[in-house]
N, C-alpha and C positions, 0 to 999 in steps of 0.2 A: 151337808153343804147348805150354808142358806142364800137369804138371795139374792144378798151383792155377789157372790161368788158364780151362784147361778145363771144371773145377767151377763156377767163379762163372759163365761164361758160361750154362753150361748151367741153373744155378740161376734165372738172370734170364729165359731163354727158357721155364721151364716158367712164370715167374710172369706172361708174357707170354700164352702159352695159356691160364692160367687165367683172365686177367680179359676176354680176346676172349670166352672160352665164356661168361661170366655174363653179358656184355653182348649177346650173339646169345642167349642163352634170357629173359632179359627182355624181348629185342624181339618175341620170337616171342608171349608169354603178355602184352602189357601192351596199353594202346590207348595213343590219337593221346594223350589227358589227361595220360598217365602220362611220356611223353617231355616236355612242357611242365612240367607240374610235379608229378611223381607222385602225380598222384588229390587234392591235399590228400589222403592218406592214411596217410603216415608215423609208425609209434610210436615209442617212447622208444631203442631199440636201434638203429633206423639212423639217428637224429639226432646221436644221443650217438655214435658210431662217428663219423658225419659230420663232427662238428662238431672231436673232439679230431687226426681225422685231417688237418682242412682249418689246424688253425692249427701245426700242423707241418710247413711247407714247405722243399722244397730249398735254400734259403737259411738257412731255419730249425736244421735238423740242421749245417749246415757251424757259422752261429758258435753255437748250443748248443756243442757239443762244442769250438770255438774258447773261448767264454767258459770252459767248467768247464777248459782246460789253462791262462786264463791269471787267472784270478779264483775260479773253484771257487763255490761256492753263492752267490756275491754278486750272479749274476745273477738269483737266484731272485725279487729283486724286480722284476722285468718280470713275472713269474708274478701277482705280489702286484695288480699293476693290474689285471690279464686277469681274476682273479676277480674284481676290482669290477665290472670291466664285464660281464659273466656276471650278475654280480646285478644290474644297471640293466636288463638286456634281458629276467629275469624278471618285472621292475616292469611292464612294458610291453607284453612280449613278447604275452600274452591279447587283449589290446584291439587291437592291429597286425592278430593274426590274422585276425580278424572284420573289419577292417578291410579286410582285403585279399577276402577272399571276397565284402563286399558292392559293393565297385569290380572285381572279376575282376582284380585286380592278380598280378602273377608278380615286378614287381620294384619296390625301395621309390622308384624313382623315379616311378612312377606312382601312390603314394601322397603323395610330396610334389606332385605337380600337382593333385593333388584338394582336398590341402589346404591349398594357400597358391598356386599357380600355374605356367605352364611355365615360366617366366623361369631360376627357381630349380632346376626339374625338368632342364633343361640343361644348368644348371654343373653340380650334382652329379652327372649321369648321363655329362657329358667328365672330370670326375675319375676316375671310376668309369674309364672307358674307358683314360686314358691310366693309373691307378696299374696295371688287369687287363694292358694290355700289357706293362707292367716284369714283372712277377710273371709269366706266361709266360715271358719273354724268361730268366728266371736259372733259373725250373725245369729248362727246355731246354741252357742253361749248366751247370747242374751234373748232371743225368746223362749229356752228350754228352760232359763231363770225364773223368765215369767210365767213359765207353765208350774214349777215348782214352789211358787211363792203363793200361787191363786187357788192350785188343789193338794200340794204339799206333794208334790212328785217329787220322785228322785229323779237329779239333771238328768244325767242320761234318757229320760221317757220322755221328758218334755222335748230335747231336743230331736228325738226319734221320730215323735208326730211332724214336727215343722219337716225336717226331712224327706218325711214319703208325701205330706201335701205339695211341697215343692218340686221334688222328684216327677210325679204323676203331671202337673201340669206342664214343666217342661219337655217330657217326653211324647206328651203330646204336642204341643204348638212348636216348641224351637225359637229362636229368636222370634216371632211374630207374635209368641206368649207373651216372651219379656215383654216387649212393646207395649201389647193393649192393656196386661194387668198392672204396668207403671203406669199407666195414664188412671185406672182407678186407687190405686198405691196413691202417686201424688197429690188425689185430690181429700185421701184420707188424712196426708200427711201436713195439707195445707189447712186441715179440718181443725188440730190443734191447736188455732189461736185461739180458738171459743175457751179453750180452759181455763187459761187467764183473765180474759177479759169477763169473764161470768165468776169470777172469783170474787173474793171480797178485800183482794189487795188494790187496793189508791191508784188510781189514775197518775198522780205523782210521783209515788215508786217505778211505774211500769214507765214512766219517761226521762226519768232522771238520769243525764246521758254523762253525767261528773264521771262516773267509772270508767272512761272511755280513754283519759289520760291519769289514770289513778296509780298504772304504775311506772316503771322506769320504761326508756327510750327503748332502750337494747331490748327487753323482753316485748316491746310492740313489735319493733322489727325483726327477732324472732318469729311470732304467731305471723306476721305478713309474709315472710318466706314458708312456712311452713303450708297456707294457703299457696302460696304459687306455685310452688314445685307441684304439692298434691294433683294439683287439678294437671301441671302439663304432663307429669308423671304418668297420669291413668289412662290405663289402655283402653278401657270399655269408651272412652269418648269417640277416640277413633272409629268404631264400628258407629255409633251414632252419624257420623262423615259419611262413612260408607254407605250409610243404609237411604241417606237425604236422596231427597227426588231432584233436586238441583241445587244449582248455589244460593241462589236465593233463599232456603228453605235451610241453609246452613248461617248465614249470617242472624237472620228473624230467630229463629230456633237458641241459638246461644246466645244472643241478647237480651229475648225477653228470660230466657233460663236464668241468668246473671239476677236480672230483675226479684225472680220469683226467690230465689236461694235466699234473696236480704230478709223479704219477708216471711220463710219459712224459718230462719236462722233466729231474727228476732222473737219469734213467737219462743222458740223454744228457748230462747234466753228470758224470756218472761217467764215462762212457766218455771226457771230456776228462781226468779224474784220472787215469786205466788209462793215458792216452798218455802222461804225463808217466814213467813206469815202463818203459815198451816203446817210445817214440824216443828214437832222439841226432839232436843236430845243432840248428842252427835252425831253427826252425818259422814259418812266421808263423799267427795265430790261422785265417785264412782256408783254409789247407791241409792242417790236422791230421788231418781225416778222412781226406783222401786220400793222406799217408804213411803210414796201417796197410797199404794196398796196394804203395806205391812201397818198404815196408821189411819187408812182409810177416811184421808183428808181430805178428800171429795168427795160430791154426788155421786151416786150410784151411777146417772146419767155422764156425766163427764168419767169416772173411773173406766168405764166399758170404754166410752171414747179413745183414750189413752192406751187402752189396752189393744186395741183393734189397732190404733195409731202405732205401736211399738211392732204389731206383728209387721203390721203393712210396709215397717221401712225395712223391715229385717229382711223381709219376704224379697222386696223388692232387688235391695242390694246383693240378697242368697242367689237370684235369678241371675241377675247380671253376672252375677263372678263365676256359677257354674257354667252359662254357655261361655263365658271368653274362656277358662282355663280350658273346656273342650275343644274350642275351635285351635287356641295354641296351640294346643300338645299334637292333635291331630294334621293343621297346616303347616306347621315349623320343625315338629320331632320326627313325626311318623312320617311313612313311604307314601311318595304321590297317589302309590294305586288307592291309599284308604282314603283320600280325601276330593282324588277328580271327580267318580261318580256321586250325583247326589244318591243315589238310593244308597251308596255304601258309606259315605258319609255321614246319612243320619243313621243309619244303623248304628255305627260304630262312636256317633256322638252319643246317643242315647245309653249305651252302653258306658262312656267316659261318666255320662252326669251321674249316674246313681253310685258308681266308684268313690269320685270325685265327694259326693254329699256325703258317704262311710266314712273315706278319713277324715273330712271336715269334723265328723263327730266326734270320732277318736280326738283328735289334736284339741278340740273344744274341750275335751276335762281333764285338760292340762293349763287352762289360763286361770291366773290368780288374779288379774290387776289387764282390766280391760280396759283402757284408756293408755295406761303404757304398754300395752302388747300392739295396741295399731300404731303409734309414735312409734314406734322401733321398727316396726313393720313398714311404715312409709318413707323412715329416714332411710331404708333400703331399695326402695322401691323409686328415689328420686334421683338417683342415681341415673334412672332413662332421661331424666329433663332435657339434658342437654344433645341426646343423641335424636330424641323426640324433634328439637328445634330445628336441629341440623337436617333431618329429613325434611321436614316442614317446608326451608326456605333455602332447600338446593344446596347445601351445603357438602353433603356427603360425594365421593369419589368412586367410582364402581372400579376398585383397584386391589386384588387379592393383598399387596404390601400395606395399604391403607386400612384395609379390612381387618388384616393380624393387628393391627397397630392399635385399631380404635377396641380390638377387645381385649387387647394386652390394657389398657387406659381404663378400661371397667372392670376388670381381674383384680386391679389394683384398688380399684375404689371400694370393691367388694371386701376385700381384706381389711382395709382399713374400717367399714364397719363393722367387719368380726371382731376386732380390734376392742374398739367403742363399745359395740356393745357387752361384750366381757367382762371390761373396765369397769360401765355402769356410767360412759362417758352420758349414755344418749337419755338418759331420764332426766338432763338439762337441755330444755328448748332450745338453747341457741347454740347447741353443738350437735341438733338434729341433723343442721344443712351440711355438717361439712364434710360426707360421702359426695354428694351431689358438686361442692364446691372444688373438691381434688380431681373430679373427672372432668369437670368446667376447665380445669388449667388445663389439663392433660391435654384433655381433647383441643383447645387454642394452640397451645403449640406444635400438636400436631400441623393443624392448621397453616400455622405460620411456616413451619418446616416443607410443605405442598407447594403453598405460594414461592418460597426460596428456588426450591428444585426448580418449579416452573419457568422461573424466572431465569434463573441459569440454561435451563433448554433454548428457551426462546434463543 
């Protein structure tokens, strides 16, 4: 082993020790509340940490930095969505909160059962389920990559260490883990602009904003839906709502997040610029990050960087998806008795997560093409958008007929992306949205059909 390999390793084991420790002194100083869902007592700095942290995922950093080597700022319109939907969940965001405290709710699917029924609490709470296990499954993928490529591991080892590291910290802290080690997660993650800008790629390259209309209309407005759904689509925001100490701390918290996301997004579109400078050869978009290792194109000092940066988003967003699929499965599938008490609740969460992080691993060496495995994954996943909103802004009807009806409307939408993706419809960006856009009509005419009846009552 010599000693760039030796650096980065040792880099990644201290960032390893630091998030155990903060996750065993949380556990020590917090109660049973705070592992479920920290106290509802979260301010503006570990939400906002949380929130920019959680939507920069291991898949996320691979085609960032794939897009900016092969399009440069034209991805920034997936940005462009992500702050709309940022500002839709500020719309909202106050009234959910309260919502959720006077139902003792921890996740929105036990919001949507109070407010329209379980029918519907169901399908979205197995979407939930089955998009949280892809999102595991590629986090694990891409830094068992990176343990493979730095000591020649076989995937399966690499991703087995990230597992029992993440494993051990969440069973101990609980969602209060997630929290505090997103808030050092995000400041690692915000730490990658240094790469660039210490590079030896032109101040001119890194601001040349031409690619931003470089290519056609329809593929912008693509990448802008594909940002807005993502972000109203994901469920982990919601428990961010939940966990805010007020409204206040909800509005602050997603705005400056919005903020930060530009400028962690841009960085990483840079560092795709910086590669086009420091590799040869082919590349394909999905690999770029991991030939600054294979070609060893950087400083030793920035290589470790990047590398601690890659575990840190992975880490990050592995945390998040493990406690939402446990709190799902356990608040929406299973019997109340396992989730009323807290001491049988963490038990039996604890119990989910290391489950949970097994077949994440399994499923993980089965991806070939990670950037189309979360595309296909999210255009399934968007499909809550529209039932998201509808709870949001009072929309939904606490009516068993209503309730069959809006999951009869996402049964169908479902099918139709089994459809798509069979075909090979969805590896085209702009036929991503249109699961999300079949249950948009549905669910309005239901709509319109409520209004009708009512009307005739009257």
């Amino acid at each position: 082993m010599n000693t760039l390999e030796l650096t980065i390793i040792a880099a990644i084991i201290c960032y390893f020790l630091l998030i155990l420790f903060v996750s065993i002194f949380f556990r020590n100083k917090k109660s049973e509340s705070s592992f479920i869902i920290a106290d509802r007592n979260l301010g503006s700095i570990p939400i906002t940490s949380s929130l920019a942290a959680s939507f920069r995922d291991g898949s996320g950093i691979v085609a960032w930095v794939g897009f900016g080597f092969t399009i440069g700022f034209g991805s920034l319109w997936i940005m462009f969505g992500a702050l709309l939907g940022l500002c839709v969940y500020i719309g909202f965001g106050p009234k959910m909160r309260q919502a959720s405290i006077e139902h003792n709710a921890i996740t929105v699917g036990e919001l949507i059962r109070s407010a329209l029924g379980p029918v519907t609490e169901k399908f979205s709470a197995g979407l939930v389920l089955v998009f949280t296990l892809v999102i595991i499954a590629v986090q694990l993928y891409v830094a068992g990559h990176l343990f493979s490529i730095l000591l020649n591991l076989e995937l399966w080892i690499g991703m087995s260490i990230v597992a029992i590291v993440a494993g051990l910290y969440l069973i101990s802290g609980g969602f209060s883990a997630v929290i505090k080690t997103d808030i050092i997660q995000f400041v690692l993650v915000f730490s990658v602009i240094c790469i660039p800008l210490t590079s030896s790629t032109s101040s001119q390259q890194l601001l040349d904003m031409s690619s931003l209309f470089s290519f056609p209309v329809i593929d912008q407005f693509a990448l802008f839906l594909l940002g807005f759904f993502f972000v109203l689509s994901s469920t982990d925001v919601w428990q961010k709502i939940f966990s805010a100490r007020n409204d206040t701390v909800i509005k602050n918290s997603f705005s400056l997040a919005g903020a930060l996301l530009i400028v962690m997004t841009i960085s990483l579109i840079w560092l795709g610029i910086t590669a086009k400078t420091l590799l040869s050869g082919e590349i394909s978009s999905g690999q770029v990050i991991f030939e600054f290792f294979n070609q060893a194109a950087l400083t030793t000092p920035m290589l470790a960087l990047l590398a601690v940066v890659i575990m840190a988003i992975t880490m990050s967003t592995l945390d998040t998806f493990c406690y939402l699929f446990s709190s799902s499965l356990l608040k929406n599938f299973l019997n109340n008795k396992s989730s009323d008490r807290p001491t049988q609740y963490i038990k039996n969460s604890r119990m989910i997560l290391l489950l949970v992080l097994f077949t994440g691993s399994i499923m993980a060496l089965l991806i070939y093409d990670v950037i189309q495995t979360i595309l296909s994954a999210a255009s399934l996943l968007f499909i809550l958008a529209p039932v998201y909103i509808s709870l949001g802004f009072g929309w939904l009807k606490n009516s068993p007929e209503y309730d069959r009806m809006v999951g009869f409307s996402m049964l169908i939408s479902v099918v139709v992306y089994i459809v798509m993706l069979l075909r090979g419809d969805l590896e085209q960006m702009i036929l991503l949205s249109v699961p999300v856009f079949v249950n948009t009509g549905l669910l309005f005419m239901l709509f319109m059909y409520a209004r009708v009846r009512e009307y005739k009552v009257a």
